[in-house]
C-alpha positions as CSV (number, residue, x, y, z in Angstrom):
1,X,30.0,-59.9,177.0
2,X,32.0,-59.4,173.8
3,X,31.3,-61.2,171.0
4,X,33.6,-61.8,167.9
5,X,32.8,-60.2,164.1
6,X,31.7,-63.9,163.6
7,X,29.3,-64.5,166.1
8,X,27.9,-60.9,165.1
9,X,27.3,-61.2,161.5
10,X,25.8,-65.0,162.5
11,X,23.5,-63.2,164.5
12,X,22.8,-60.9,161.8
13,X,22.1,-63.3,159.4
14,X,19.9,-65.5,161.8
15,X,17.9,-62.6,162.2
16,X,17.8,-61.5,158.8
17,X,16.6,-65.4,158.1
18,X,14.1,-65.1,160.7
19,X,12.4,-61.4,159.2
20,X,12.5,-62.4,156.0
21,X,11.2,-66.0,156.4
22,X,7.2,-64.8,156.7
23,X,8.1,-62.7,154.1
24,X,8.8,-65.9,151.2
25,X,4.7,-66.5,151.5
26,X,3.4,-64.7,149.3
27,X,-0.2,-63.8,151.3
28,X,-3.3,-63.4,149.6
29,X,-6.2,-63.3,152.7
30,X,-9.3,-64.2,150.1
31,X,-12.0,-61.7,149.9
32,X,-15.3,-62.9,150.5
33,X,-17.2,-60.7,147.2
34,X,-14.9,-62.1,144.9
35,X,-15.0,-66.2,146.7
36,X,-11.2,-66.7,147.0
37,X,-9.9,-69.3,149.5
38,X,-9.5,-67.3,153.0
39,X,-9.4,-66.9,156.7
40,X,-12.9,-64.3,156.0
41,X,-14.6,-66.4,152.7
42,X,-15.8,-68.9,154.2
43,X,-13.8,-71.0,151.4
44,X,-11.3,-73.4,152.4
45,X,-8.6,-71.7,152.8
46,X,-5.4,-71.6,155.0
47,X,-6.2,-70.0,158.3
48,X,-3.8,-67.1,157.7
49,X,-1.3,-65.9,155.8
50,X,-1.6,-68.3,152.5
51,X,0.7,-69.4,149.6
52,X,1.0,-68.9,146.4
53,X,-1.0,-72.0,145.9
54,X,-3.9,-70.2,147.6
55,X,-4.7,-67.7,144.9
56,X,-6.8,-68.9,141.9
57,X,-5.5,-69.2,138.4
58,X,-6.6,-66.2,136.5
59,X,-8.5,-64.3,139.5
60,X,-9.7,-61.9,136.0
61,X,-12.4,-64.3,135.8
62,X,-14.0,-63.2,138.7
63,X,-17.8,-62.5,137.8
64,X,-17.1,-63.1,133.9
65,X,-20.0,-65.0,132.8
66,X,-17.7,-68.2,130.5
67,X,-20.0,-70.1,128.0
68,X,-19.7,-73.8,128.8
69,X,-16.7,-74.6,125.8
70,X,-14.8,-71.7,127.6
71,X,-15.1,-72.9,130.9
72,X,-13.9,-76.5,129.8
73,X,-11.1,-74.8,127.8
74,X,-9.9,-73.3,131.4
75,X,-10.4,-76.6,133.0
76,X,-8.1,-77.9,130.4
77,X,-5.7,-75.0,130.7
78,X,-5.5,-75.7,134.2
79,X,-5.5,-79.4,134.7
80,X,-2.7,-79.2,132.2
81,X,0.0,-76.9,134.3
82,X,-1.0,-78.5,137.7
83,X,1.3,-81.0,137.6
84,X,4.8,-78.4,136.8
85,X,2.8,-75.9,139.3
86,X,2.8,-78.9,142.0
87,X,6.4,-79.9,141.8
88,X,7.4,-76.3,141.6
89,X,5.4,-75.6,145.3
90,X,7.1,-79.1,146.5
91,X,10.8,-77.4,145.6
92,X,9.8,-74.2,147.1
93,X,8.2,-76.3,150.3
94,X,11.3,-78.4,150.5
95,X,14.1,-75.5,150.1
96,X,12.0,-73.3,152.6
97,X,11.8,-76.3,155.6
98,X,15.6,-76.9,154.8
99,X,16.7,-73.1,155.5
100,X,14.2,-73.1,158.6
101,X,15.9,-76.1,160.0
102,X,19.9,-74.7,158.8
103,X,18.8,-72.0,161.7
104,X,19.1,-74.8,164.3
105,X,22.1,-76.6,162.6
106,X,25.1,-77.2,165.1
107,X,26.9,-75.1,162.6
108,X,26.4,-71.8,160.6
109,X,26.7,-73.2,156.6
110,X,26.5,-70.0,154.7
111,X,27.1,-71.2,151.4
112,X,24.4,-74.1,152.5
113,X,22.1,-71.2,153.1
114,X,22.8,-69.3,150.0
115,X,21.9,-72.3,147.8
116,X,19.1,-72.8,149.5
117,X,18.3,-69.4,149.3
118,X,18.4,-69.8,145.5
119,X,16.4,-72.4,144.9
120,X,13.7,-70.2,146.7
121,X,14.2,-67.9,144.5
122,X,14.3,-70.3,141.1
123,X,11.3,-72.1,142.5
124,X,9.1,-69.0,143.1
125,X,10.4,-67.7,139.7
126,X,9.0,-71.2,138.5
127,X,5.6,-70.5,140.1
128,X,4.9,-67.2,139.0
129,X,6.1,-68.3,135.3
130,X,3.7,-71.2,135.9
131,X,1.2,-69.0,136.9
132,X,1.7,-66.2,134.3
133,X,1.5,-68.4,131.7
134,X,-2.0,-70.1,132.3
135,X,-3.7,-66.8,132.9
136,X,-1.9,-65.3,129.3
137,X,-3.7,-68.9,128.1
138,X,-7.3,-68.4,129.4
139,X,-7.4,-64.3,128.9
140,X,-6.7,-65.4,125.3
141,X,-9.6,-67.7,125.4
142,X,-11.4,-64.4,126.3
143,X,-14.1,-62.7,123.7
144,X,-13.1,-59.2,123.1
145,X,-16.5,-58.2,124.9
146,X,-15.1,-59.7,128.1
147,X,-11.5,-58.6,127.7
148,X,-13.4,-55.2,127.8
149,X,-15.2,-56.4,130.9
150,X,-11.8,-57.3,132.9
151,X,-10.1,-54.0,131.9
152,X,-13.3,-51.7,133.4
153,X,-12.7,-54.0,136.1
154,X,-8.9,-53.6,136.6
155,X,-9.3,-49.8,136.3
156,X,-11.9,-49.2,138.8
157,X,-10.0,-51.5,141.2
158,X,-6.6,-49.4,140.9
159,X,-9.1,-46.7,141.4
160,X,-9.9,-47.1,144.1
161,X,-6.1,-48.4,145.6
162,X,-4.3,-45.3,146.6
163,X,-0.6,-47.2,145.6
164,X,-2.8,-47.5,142.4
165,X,-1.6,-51.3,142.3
166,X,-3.8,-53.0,145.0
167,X,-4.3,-56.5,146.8
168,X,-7.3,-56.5,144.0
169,X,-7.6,-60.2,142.4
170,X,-6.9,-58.6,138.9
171,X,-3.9,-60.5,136.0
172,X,-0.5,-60.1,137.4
173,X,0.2,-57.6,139.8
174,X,3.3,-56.8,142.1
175,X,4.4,-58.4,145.5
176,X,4.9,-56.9,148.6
């Protein structure tokens, strides 16, 4: 069987769609010490894999003790940004069930697939943005006591990673 240049780089890019596909969720399993959503927490959670509407805003937090006006502040913080974060993870939902079902498509529309590939990319951007922004917002709500608390933290987690960045639930961190 011989096939043509086209048929090979459509194969080639309907693979390269299929690979990278589980790659666009950004996973974050949960650990059960810290008590974010996972498959292991015993937290809701999505069975596997997750989102980026699985991890908590401002995972820092995790065994801060807040006074009660912070812990309303954060409520505040985050009540405020759900709605942006929500229509951001419906763009990113939408454009990622649109590429999935342009793999099935009678025809091969690469520049279809490129835009769509795009907005991916714009509405992930969006999220992290999003998500950047109400952690800078509660870390400034922050006494310098606890600042000093998340940065011991930080440091013994990259510690103890050997990549020195982690999967640790500690401010912004690079992903995989």
């Amino acid at each position: 069987m011989k096939l043509t240049q086209h048929e090979i780089k459509r194969f080639l890019a309907t693979g390269l769609l299929l690979i990278s596909l589980p790659l666009t969720a950004s996973a974050h399993p949960g650990d059960p010490e810290e008590g974010f959503p996972g498959p292991h927490s015993g937290h809701p959670g999505p069975p596997q894999g997750g989102r980026l509407d699985t991890v908590p805003p401002a995972p820092f937090l995790a065994g801060l003790k807040l006074s009660e006006q912070q812990q309303d502040s954060v409520f505040k913080i985050v009540h405020d940004s759900a709605s942006a974060l929500r229509e951001a993870h419906k763009a990113l939902h939408h454009a990622e069930e649109e590429l999935r079902q342009s793999i099935f498509a009678p025809s091969w529309d690469a520049e279809k697939v490129r835009q769509l590939s795009a907005t991916i990319g714009r509405a992930t951007a969006d999220i992290h943005v999003l998500r950047a922004n109400v952690d800078f917002k509660i870390y400034a709500l922050l006494t310098p006591e606890q600042r000093i608390e998340v940065e011991i933290h930080r440091k013994q987690i990259e510690a103890q990673e050997p990549d020195g960045h982690g999967d640790a639930p500690i401010g912004p961190r690079p992903r995989r």
